[in-house]
C-alpha positions in Angstrom: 2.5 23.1 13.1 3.7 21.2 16.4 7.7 22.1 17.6 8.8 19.0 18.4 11.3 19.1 21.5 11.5 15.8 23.1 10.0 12.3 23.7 5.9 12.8 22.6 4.3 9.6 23.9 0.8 10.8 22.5 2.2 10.3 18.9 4.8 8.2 19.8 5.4 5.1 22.0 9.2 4.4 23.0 10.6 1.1 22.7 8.6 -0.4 20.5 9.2 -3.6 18.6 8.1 -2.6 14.7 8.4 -6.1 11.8 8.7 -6.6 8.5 5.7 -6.2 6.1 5.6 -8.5 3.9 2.6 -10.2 1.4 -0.1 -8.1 3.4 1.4 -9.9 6.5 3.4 -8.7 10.0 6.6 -11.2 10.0 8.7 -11.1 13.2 12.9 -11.4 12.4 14.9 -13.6 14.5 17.0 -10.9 14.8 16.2 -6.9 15.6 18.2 -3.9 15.7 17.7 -0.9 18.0 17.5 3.0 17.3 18.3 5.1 20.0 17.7 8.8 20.3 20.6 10.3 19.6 20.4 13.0 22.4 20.0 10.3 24.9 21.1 7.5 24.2 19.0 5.8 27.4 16.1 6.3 25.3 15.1 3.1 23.1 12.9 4.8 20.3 11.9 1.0 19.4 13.4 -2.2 17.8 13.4 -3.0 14.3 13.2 -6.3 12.2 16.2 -7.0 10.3 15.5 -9.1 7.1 17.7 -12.0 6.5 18.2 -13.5 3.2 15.0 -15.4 3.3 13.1 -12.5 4.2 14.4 -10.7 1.3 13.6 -13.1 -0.9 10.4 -13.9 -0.2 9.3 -10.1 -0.4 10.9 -9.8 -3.7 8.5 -12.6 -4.7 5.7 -11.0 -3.0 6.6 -7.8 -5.0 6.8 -9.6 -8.2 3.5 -11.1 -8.2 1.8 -7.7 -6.7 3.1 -6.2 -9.8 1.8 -8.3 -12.6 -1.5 -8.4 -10.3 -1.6 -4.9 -10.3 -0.4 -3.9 -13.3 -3.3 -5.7 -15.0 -5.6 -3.4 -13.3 -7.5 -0.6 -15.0 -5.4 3.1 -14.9 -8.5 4.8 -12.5 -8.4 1.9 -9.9 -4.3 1.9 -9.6 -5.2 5.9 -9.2 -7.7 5.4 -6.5 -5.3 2.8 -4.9 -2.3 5.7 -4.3 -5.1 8.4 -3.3 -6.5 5.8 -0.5 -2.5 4.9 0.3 -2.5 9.1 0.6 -4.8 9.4 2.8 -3.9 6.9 5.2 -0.4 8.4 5.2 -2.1 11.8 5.7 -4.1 11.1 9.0 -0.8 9.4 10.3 0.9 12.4 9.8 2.0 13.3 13.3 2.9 9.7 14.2 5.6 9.2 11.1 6.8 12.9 11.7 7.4 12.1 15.3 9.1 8.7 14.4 11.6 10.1 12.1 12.3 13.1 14.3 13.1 10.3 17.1 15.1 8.1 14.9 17.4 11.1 13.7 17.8 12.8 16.2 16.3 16.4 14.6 14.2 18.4 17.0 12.9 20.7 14.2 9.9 21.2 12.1 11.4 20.2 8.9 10.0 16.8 8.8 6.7 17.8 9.5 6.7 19.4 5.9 7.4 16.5 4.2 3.9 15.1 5.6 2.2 18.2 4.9 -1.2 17.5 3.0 
C-alpha cells in the first residue's frame, strides 16, 4: 500500500479541469469551481463543473430513460454490467485514491482501503 504524503503527479495531475458526465457524454459548465489542497492552498488540485439547473435536468432525464432501458435487461447482463463497472474502478484505484486524498486534505492510507479489490 502507497503512504501518500504530498502532490503525486504520476497518479495525479494538478489543476485539472474535470465536467459533468452526462448521457454517455463530457459536457463543459459555464461555470467551475475550484478545490484546493487544504495544506497549501497555492495548490489547484483541479476545477470542477458546476451543474446549473439545466444540467440537472437534463441528467435526470438521461437517468430516467437509462433506467427503464436497463431495467428491461436480463438479471445476468445488469450483473456483468456492475462487475465490468468494478473493474474499471479497480485498475483506477490509485488515481481516485490520490484524488480524494488531494481534495480532502488527508495524507493517510484510509482511502486507499476503500478501493481495495
Amino acid at each position: 500500500m502507497k503512504q501518500v504524503t504530498s502532490l503525486d503527479e504520476s497518479t495525479f495531475q494538478p489543476g485539472k479541469d474535470y465536467r459533468l458526465f452526462i448521457g454517455g457524454d463530457w459536457v463543459a459548465s459555464d461555470e467551475y469551481r475550484e478545490i484546493r489542497f487544504p495544506y497549501d492552498r497555492d495548490v489547484l488540485v483541479g476545477r470542477v463543473a458546476w451543474a446549473g439547473k439545466q444540467d440537472v435536468d437534463a441528467a435526470l432525464e438521461q437517468a430516467r430513460e437509462g433506467a427503464q432501458k436497463m431495467a428491461s435487461w436480463p438479471l445476468h447482463r445488469r450483473a456483468a454490467l456492475l462487475h465490468h463497472a468494478s473493474d474499471l474502478l479497480a485498475a483506477r484505484s490509485e488515481h481516485f485514491a490520490s484524488l480524494i486524498v488531494h481534495e480532502v486534505g488527508n495524507l493517510s492510507n484510509d482511502f486507499y482501503l476503500l478501493f481495495s479489490p
